[in-house]
N, C-alpha and C positions, 0 to 999 in steps of 0.2 A: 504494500500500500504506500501513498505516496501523499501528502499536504501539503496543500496549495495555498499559500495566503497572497493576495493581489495587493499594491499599493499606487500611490501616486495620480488617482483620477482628483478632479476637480472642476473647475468652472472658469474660462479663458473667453476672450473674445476670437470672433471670425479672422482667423489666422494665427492666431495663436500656436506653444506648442506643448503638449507634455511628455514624459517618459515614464510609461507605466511599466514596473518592476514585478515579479511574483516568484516568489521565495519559494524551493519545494522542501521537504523535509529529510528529500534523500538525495542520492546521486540519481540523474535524471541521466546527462547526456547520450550516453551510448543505450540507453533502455529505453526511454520513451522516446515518441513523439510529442511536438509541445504545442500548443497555441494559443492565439487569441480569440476568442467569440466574443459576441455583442448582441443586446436584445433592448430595443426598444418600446414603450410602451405601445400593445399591441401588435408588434410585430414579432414574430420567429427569430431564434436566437439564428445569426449568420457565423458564419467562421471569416475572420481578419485576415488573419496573419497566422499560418502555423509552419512549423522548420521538422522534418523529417530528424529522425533520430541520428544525433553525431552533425546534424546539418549540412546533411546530403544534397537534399533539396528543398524548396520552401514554395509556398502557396501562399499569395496574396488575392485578395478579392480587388476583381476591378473599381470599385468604388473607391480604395485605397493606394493603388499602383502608384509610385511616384512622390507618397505623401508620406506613406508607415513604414516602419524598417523595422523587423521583427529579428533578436539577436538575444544571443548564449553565454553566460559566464558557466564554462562548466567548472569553473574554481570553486563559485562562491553558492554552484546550484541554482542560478538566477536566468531569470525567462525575462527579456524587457521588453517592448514597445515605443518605437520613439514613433510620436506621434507631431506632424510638422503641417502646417497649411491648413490647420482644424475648419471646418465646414458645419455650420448648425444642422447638417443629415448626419455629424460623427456625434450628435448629442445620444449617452445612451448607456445599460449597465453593462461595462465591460469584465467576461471572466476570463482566467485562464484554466485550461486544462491540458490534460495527462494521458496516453493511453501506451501500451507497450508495444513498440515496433520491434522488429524484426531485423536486424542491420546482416545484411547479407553481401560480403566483400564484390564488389565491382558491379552494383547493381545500383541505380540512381531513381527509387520510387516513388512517386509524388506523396506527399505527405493525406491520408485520410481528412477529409472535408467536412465531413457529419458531423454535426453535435452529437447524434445517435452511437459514434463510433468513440468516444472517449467515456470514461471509466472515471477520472478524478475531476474534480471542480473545487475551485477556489470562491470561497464568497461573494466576490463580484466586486468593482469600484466603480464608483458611477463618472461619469464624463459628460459633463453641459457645454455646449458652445451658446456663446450668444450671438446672434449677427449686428 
């Protein structure tokens, strides 16, 4: 098992930027998959930003491309999110989560996209923009 605490959301103006951090409780890197989701009032929780296990590969949602940079401390066991060019649609509760991939030497697998397919969840931080 693995826990997940999220930190660093808050409330920024239209352009604004933050770095949201999320601590896990074990060694992640080479065992999970890591990412970001988001779930807005009444909407579906979406997948952000997730990085394939060891940071093989990584999946950005096109709403994000160009803005969020999803990155690994595997020293400190830390999953972050730099979040740059914030837009009032980035307003919203953002979690990180966990699930165990499979690292198979010379294979480059796009990292799982589902919420449905992840296993740990962090309590959430919430993220307002204003315009």
């Amino acid at each position: 098992q693995v826990r997940l605490v999220e930190s660093g959301g808050g409330s920024v103006q239209a352009g604004g930027s933050l770095r949201l951090s999320c601590a896990a409780s074990r060694y992640t890197y080479t065992v999970y998959c890591m990412g970001w989701f988001r779930q807005a009032p009444e909407k579906e929780r979406e997948g952000v930003a997730i990085v394939y296990t060891a940071g093989v590969t990584t999946y950005y949602a096109d709403s994000v491309k160009g803005r969020f940079t999803i990155s690994q401390d595997s020293t400190k066991n830390t999953l972050y999110l730099q979040m740059d060019s914030l837009k009032p649609a980035d307003t919203a509760m953002y979690y990180c989560a966990a699930t165990r991939c499979t690292l198979v030497a010379g294979t480059r697998p796009p990292p799982p996209r589902l919420s449905t397919d992840y296993n740990y969840w962090g309590q959430g931080t919430q993220v307002t923009v204003s315009s």
